[in-house]
N, C-alpha and C positions, 0 to 999 in steps of 0.2 A: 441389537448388539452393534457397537461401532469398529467401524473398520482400521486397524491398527496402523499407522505410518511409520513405516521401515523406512528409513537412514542409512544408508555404509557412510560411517563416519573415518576416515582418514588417522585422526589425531583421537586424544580424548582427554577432554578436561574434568580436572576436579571442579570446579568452579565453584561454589560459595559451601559446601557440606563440612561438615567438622572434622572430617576426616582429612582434609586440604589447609586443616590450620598448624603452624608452627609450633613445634614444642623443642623450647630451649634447654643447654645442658651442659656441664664440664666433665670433663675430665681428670683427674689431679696423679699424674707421674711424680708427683714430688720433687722436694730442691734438687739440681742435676740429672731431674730424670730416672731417679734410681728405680724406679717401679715397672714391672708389664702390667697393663689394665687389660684384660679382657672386656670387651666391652658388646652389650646386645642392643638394636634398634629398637628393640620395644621393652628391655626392662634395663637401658642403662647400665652402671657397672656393675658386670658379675662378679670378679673377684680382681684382687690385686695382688698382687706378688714381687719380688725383691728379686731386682735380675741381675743380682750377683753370688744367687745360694746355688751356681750347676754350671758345669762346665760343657759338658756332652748332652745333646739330646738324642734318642733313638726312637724312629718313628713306630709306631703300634699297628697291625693289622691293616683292610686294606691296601688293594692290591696296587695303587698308583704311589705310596707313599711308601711301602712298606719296607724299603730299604734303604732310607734314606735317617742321614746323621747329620746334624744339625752343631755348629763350635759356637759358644754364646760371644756374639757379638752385640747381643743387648745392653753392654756395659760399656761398649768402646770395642774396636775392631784390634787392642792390646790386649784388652783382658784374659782372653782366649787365642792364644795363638796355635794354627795349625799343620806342620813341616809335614810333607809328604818323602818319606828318605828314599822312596824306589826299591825298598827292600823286602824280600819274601820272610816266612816265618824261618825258614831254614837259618836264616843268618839274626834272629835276634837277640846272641851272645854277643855279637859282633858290632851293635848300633850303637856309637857312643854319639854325645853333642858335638863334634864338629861332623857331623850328618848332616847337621841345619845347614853348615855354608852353602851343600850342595843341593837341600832338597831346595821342595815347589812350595810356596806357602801357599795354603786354600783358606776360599771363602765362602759362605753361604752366597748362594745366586737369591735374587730377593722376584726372580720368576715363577718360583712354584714349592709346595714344601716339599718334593721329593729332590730338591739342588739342594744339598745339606755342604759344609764344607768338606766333608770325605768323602762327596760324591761328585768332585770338583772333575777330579782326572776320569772317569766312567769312558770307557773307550768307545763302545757301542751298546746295541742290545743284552740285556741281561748282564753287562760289564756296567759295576756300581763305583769304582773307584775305590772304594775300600775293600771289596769282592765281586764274586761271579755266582752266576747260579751252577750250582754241580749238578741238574737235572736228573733224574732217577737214578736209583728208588729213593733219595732220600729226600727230592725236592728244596733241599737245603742252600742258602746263599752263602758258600767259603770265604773265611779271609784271603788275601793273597797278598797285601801290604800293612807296613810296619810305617805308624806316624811316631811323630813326636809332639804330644801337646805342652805348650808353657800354658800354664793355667793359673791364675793372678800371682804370677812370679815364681813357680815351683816345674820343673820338668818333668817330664813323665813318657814312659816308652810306652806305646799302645798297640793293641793288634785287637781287630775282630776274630774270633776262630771262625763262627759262623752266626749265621740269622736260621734257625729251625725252620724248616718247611712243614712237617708236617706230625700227627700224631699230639701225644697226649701234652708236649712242651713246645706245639707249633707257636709259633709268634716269639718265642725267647730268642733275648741276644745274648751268647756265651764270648766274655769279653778278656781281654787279660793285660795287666797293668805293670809296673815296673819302676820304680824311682833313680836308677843306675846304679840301687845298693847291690845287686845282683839277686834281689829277693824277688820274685815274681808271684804277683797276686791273680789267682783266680776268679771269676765273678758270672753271673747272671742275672740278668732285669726280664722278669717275669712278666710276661705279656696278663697275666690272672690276674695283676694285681693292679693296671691301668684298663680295666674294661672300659669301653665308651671314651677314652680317651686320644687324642693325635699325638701325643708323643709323654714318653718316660723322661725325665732330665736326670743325671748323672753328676757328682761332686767327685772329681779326682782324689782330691785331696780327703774326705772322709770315707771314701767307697760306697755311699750311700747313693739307691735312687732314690726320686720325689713323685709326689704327684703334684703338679703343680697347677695343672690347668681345669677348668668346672668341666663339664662333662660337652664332650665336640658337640652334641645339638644346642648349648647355652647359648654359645656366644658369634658373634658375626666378625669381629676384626678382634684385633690385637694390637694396643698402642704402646709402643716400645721403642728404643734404638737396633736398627738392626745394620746392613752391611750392602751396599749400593755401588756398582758398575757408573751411575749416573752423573757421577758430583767427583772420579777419578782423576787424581793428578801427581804429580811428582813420581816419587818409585812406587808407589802404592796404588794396586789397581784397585782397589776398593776404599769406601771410607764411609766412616758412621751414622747415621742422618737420624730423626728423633721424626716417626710417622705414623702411619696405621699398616696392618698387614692383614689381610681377609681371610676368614676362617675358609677350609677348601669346602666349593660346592657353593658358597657366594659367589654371585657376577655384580660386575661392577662398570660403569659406563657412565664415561667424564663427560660434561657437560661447558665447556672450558670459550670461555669471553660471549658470554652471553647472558642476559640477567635470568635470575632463577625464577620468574614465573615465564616468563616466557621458554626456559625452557621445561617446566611443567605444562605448561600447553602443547608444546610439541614431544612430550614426552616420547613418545611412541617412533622417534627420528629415531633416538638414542638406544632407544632398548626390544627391537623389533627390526629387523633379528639382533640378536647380543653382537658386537661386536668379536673379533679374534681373540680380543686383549681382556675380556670379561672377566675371567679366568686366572688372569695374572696376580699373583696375591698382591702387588704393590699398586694395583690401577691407583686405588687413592695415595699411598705412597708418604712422602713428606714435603712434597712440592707445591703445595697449598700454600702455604707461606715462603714470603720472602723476607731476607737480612739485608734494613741500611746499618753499616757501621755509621757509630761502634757499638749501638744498643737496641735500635728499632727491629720490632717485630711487624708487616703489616701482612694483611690477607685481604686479596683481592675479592670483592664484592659478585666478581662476573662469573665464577666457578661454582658449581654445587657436582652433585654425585647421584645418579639413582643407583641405587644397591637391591637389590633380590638378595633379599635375607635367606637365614637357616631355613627358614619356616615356608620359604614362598612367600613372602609380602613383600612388594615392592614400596621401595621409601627414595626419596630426596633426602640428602645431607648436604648441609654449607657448612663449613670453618666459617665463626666468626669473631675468633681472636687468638691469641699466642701468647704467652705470658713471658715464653724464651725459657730454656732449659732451667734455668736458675729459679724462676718457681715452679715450673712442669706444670702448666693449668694447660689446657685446651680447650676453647668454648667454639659452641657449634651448635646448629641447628637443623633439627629435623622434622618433615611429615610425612604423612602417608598418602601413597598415591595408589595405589591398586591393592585392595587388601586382604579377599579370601583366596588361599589358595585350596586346591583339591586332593584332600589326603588319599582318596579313593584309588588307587593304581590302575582298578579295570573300567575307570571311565576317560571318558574323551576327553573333558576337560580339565587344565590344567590347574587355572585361575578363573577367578571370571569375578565382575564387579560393577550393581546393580546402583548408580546414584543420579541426580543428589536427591538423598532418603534425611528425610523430609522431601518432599516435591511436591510443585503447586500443578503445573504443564508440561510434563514432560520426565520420562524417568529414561535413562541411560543404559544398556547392559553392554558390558564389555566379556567375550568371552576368547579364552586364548584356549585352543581346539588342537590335539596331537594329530587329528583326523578329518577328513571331509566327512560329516555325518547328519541327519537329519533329527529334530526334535519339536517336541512342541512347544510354543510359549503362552501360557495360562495366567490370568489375576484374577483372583477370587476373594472375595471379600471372607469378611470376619464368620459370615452365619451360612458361609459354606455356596456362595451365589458364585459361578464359575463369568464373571464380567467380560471377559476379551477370552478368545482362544484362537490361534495361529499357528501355522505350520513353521518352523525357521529355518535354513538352507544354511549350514555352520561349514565353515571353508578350515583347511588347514591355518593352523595360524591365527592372527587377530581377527577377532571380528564385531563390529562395534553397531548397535541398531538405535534407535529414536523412537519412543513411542508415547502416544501424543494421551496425557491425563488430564487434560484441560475441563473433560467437562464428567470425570468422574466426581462423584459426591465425597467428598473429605471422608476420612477414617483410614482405617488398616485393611493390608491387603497383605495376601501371597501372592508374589510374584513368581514363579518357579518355569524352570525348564525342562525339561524329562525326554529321553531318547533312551534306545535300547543300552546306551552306552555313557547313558549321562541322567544325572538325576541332583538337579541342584535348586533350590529354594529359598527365598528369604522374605520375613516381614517390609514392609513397604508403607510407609503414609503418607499421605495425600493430604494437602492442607490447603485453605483458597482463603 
């Protein structure tokens, strides 16, 4: 039996496997952008949708998002406009339109989806800007302010009553609406009827909600116009940009003037440990490209992205063109760089990634480890011959080993790992 050569590898390259080869792709927002794409790394676009059919969004379920309202700025940062008048329910006979001179205009923060535009003013804990939590018995989020939305040119008085805490209608938002006829409309968006989804969208103007988006495990980002702090000037602290926004539970970690296999070689700078900003739905953002007037679109060569998908699988993205709003194309290119992840919850391992499979001298194992724990690492051929077996010392964190098939005879093999708390396997060929 020959004796195994362990490695601690630092870095870890894909180097020549199929799994490390590019696969190109667009996007199409349509002329001016009119469309949100959702879009997934590994099945492309999931759905598209018209981001001007909803004025309100309200977040669903989940407990970091779940109170958070959303003004659609995916049309332009006028489409939806959002007057905060400082006013409680007591006084919404009293709310007329010169309210606006005095209120606060809000925007969505394009840091997180629970910064929605009516969650602009939030004073502190458990204070959402458009309510509070009332805390027992009925677990419920109260309204406590009166907006005014213009929603593609039509006014409208708004109030949250509340967000349901708990019981048979937990997750509903009881909402109520107002045109200044003095007619006031009641309403509810029924959390039953967006299961599995990050947020309900709202049309003022027909009182209908949608569903608009594929179901939160589909998709990884969302390519749309949204509302940015970033690109701020004149009286308007926000303004429109046309980018990507990341599904929550994606991390994201820019890779920014450095050419993109180099920084696939040193992968593991950028994404070990994740970054602060991982998290940030805008990390990819819309700053990938830049405008020469009066018509150039270009994207710089030096920039890519690794992303940790829905799924666990880590990928590299590059932008590698702009069409400019006027035809709403985005091309861009992606691969795979680390690729099974560990559904398992009660093992140790999170991820881990055995290459390059094919291999002639040498097979790779990459395992990212919640725990210090011990296991064994075994190759066994086809007709059940146990070839190599070794004990492996797994560290919190990355850990990357070398193990030398140089003079194994060509064919198939399991290569697997197995610990009280880990149990992971894959086919393996050998080729000379």
């Amino acid at each position: 039996m020959r004796k195994v050569i362990f490695t601690l590898i630092s870095m870890i390259v894909m180097g020549s496997t199929a799994m490390a080869q590019w696969s190109a792709d667009s996007v199409l927002m349509g002329a001016v952008c009119t469309n949100d794409v959702f879009y997934s790394l590994q099945n492309g676009t999931v759905k598209t949708e018209n981001n001007k059919n909803w004025h309100l969004a309200f977040a669903l379920g989940g407990a970091l998002d779940s109170a958070a309202v959303w003004a659609n700025h995916n049309a332009g940062t006028n489409f939806v406009k959002v007057y905060n008048v400082h006013k409680d329910i007591s006084q919404w006979a009293t709310v007329t339109l010169a309210d606006t001179a005095t209120a606060s205009l809000c925007y969505n923060n394009d840091q997180g989806w629970d910064q929605g535009a009516l969650n602009m003013f939030g004073s502190g804990p458990m204070q959402y800007g458009w309510g509070h939590y009332a805390g027992s018995p009925s677990h419920d989020n109260v309204g406590d302010s009166i907006f005014i939305v213009k929603a593609n040119g039509v006014f409208f008085k708004f109030f949250i009553n509340s967000l349901v805490g708990v019981g048979a209608d937990a997750g509903n938002w009881n909402i109520q609406i107002d045109t200044f006829s003095g007619s006031t409309i009641y309403d509810t968006i029924r959390y039953s009827n967006y299961l599995n989804r990050r947020f309900a969208y709202y049309n003022l103007a027909t009182g209908a909600d949608t569903n608009r988006e594929p179901a939160k495990t589909d998709w990884d980002m969302v390519f749309n116009r949204y509302s940015t702090s970033d690109v701020a000037s004149g009286q308007y602290p926000f303004n429109s940009v046309v980018g990507a926004l990341s599904n929550r539970g994606v991390k994201v970690s820019k890779a920014n003037v450095v050419h993109v296999d180099s920084a696939l070689a040193h992968y593991g700078d950028y994404v070990w440990p994740w970054p602060a900003t991982s998290n940030v739905i805008s990390t990819i953002g819309y700053n990938w490209k830049t405008f020469t007037p009066p018509t150039t679109w270009s994207v710089p060569d030096s920039v890519s992205y690794f992303v940790n998908d829905v799924a666990g699988n880590l990928y590299q993205l590059q932008f590698t063109g702009y069409g400019g709003s006027g035809q709403g194309k985005i091309y861009l290119r992606k691969r795979l760089v680390a690729a099974t992840a560990v559904n398992d919850v009660s093992s140790l391992i999170s991820r881990y990634e055995f290459y390059p499979n094919p291999t002639q001298n040498e097979i790779n194992i990459a395992l990212d480890s919640k725990d210090n724990t011990k296991a064994r690492l075994s190759l066994t051929s086809m007709s059940g011959q146990v070839v190599f077996s070794s004990t492996l010392r797994i560290n919190t964190g990355l850990n990357a080993y070398s193990v030398s098939t140089a003079n194994y005879p060509a064919g198939h093999y399991i290569l697997s790992v197995k610990g009280s708390h880990t149990n992971i396997s894959e086919k393996i060929v050998v080729t000379k």
